[in-house]
ChimeraX commands (.cxc) that place a marker at each C-alpha (Angstrom):
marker #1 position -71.27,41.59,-91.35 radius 0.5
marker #1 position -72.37,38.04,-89.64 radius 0.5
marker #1 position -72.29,37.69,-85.83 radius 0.5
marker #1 position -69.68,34.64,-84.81 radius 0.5
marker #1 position -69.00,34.03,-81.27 radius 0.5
marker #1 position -69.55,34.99,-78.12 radius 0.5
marker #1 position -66.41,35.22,-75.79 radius 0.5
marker #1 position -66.64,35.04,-72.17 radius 0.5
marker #1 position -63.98,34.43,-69.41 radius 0.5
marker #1 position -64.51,31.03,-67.09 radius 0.5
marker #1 position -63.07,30.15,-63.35 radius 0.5
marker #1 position -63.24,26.85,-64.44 radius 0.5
marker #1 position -63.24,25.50,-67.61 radius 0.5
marker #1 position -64.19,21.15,-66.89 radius 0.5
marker #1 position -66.77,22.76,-64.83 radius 0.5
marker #1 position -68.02,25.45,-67.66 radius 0.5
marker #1 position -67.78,22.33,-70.18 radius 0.5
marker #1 position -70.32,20.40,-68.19 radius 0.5
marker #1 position -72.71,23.43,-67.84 radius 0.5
marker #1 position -73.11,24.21,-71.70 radius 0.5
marker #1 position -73.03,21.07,-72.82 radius 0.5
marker #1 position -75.28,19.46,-70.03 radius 0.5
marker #1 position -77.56,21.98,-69.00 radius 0.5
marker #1 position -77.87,24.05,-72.24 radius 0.5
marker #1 position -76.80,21.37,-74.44 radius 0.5
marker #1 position -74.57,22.68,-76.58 radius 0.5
marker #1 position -72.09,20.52,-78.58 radius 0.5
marker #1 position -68.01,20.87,-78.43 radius 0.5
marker #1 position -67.00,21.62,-81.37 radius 0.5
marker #1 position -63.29,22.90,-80.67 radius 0.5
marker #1 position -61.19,22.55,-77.71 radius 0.5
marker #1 position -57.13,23.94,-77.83 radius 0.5
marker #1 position -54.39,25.60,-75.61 radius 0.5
marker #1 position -53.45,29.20,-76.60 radius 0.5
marker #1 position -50.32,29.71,-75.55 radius 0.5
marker #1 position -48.96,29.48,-71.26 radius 0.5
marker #1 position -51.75,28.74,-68.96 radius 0.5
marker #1 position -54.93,29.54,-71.29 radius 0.5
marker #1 position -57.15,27.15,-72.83 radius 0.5
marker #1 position -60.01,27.75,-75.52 radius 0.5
marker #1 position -63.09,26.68,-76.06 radius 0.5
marker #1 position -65.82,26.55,-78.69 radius 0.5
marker #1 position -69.40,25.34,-77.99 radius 0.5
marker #1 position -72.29,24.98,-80.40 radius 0.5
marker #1 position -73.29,24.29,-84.14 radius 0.5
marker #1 position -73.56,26.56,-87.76 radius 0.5
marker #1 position -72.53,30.06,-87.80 radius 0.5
marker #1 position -72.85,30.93,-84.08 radius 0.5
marker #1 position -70.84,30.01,-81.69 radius 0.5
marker #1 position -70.06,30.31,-77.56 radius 0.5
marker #1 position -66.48,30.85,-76.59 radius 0.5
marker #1 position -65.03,29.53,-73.09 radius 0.5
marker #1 position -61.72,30.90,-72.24 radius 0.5
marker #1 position -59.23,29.81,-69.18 radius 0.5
marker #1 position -56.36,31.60,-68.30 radius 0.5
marker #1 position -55.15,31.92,-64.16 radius 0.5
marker #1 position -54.71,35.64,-64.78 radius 0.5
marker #1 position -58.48,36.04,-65.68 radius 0.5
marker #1 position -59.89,34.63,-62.27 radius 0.5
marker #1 position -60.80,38.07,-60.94 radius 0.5
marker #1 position -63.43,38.80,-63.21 radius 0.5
marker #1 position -66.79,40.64,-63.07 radius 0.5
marker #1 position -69.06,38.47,-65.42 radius 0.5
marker #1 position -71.08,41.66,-66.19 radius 0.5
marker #1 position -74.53,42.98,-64.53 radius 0.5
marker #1 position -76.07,43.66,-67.52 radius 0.5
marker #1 position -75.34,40.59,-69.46 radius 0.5
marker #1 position -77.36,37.67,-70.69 radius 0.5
marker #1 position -77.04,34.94,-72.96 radius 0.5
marker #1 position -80.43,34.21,-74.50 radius 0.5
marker #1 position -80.76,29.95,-75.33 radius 0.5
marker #1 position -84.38,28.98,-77.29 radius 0.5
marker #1 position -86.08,26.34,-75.55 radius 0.5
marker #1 position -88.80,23.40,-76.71 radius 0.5
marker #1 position -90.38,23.51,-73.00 radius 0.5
marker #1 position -90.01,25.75,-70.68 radius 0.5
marker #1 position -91.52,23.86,-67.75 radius 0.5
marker #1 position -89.29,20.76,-68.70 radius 0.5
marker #1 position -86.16,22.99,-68.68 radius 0.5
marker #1 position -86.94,24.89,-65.77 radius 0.5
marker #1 position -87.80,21.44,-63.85 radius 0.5
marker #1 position -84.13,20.43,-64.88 radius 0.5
marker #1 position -82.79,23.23,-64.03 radius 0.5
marker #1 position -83.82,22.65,-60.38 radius 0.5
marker #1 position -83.27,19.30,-60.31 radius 0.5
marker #1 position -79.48,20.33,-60.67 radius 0.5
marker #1 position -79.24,23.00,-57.88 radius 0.5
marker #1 position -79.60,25.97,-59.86 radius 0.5
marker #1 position -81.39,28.86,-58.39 radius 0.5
marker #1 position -83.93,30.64,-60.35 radius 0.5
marker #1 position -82.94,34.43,-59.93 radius 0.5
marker #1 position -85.86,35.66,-62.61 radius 0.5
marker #1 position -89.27,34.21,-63.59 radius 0.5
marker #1 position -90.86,32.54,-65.60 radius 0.5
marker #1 position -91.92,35.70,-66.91 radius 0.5
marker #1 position -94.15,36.05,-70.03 radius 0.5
marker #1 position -93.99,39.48,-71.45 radius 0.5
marker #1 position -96.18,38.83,-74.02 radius 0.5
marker #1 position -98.21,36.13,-75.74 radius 0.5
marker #1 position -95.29,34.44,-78.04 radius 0.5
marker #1 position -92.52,34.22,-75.33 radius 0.5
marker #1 position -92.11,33.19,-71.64 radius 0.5
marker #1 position -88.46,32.68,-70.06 radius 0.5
marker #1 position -87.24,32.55,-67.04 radius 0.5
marker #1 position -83.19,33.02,-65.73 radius 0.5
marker #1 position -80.56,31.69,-63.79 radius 0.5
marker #1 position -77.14,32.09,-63.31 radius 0.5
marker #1 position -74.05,29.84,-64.38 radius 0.5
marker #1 position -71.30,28.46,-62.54 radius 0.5
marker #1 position -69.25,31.72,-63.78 radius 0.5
marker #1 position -72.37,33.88,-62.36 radius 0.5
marker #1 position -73.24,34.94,-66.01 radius 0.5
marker #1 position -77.16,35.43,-66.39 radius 0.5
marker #1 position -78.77,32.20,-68.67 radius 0.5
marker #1 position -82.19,32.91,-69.92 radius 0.5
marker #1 position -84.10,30.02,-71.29 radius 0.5
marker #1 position -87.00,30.95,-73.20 radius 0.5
marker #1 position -90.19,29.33,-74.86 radius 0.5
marker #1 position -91.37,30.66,-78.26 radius 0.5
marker #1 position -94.78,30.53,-79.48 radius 0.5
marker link #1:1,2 radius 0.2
marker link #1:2,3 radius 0.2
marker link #1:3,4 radius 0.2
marker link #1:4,5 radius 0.2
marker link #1:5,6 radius 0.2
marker link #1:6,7 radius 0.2
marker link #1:7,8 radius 0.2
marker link #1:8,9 radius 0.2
marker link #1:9,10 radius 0.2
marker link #1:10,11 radius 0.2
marker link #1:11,12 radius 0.2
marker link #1:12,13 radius 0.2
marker link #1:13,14 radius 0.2
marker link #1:14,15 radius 0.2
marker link #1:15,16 radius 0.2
marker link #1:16,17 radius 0.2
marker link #1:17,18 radius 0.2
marker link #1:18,19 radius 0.2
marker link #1:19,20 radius 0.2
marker link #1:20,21 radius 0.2
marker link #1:21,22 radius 0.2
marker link #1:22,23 radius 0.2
marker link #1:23,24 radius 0.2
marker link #1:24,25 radius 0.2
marker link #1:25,26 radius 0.2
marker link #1:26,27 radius 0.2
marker link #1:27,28 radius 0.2
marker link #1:28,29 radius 0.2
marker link #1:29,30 radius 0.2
marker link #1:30,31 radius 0.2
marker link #1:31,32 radius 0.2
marker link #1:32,33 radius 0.2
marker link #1:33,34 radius 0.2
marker link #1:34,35 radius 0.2
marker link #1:35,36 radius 0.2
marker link #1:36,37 radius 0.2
marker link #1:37,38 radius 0.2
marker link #1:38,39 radius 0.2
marker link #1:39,40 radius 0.2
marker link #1:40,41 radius 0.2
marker link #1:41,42 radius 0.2
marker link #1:42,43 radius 0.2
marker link #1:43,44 radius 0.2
marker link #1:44,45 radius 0.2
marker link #1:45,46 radius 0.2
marker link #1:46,47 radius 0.2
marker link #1:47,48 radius 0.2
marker link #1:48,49 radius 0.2
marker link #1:49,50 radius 0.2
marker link #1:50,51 radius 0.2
marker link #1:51,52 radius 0.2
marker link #1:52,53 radius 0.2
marker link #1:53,54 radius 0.2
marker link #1:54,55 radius 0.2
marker link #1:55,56 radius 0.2
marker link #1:56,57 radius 0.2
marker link #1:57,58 radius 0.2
marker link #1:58,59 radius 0.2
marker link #1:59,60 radius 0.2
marker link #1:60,61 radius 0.2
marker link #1:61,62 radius 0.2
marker link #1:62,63 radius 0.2
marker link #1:63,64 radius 0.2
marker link #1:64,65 radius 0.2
marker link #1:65,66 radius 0.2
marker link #1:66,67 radius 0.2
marker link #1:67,68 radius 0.2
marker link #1:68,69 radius 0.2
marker link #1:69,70 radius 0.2
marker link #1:70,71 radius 0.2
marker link #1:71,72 radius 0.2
marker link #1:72,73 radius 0.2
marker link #1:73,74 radius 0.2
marker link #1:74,75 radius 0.2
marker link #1:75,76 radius 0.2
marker link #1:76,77 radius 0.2
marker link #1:77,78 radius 0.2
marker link #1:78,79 radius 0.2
marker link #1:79,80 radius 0.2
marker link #1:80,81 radius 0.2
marker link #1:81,82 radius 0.2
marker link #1:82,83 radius 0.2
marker link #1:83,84 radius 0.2
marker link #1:84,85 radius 0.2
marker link #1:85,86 radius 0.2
marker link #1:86,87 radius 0.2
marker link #1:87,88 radius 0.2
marker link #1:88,89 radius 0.2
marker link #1:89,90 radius 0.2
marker link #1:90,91 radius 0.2
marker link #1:91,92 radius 0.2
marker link #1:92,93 radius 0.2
marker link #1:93,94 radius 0.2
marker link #1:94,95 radius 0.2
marker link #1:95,96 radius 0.2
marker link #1:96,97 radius 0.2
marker link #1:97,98 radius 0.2
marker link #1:98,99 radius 0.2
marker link #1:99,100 radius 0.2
marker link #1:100,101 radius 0.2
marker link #1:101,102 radius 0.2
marker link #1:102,103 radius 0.2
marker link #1:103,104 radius 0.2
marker link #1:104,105 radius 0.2
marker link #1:105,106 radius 0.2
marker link #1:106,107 radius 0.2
marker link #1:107,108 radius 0.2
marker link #1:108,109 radius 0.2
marker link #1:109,110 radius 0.2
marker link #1:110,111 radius 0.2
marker link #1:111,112 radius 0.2
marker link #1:112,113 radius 0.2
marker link #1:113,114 radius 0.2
marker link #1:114,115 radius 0.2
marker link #1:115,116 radius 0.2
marker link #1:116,117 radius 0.2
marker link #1:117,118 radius 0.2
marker link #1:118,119 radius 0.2
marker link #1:119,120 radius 0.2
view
């Protein structure tokens, strides 16, 4: 079994868009309409993959307490400073639970938790 995608639902996708590929940097790599009033979208590169999807019936959503997505970073004081610098709040760290890793996390315009993280 290989892990694929990640789905989650979005308020707004142009907005969503921006975020992962701005902010986390992730790449478009497919972009369709499924069907009346829901559009698709896949972000990243290789086997793994994020997937955005629209649809007006799916506003009312509870983008999950528990929930994170995990992104690897090169610097975590350069992302975090960006992160700032764009009006996110921090809601979590930096934290460094132990000597290889340090992250810290915010939230994205959907209110799912993003946790960038520095490996050693």
């Amino acid at each position: 079994m290989k892990f694929l995608w990640t789905t989650i639902h979005v308020k707004n996708m142009e907005e969503s868009l921006k975020f992962y590929q701005e902010v986390v940097g992730l790449r478009l790599s497919d972009r369709f309409n499924s069907g009346s009033n829901m559009e698709i979208s896949f972000l990243g590169e290789g086997e793994t993959k994020l997937e955005l999807i629209y649809s007006e019936k799916f506003q009312n959503f509870n983008p999950g307490n528990g929930v994170s997505m995990g992104f690897k970073v090169e610097s975590l004081d350069v992302s975090l400073n960006m992160v700032k610098e764009k009006g996110y709040e921090i809601i979590t760290g930096p934290v460094q639970p132990n000597p290889h890793i340090k992250y810290f996390i915010f939230l994205d315009p959907n209110g799912y938790k993003i946790q960038f993280a520095e490996q050693s």
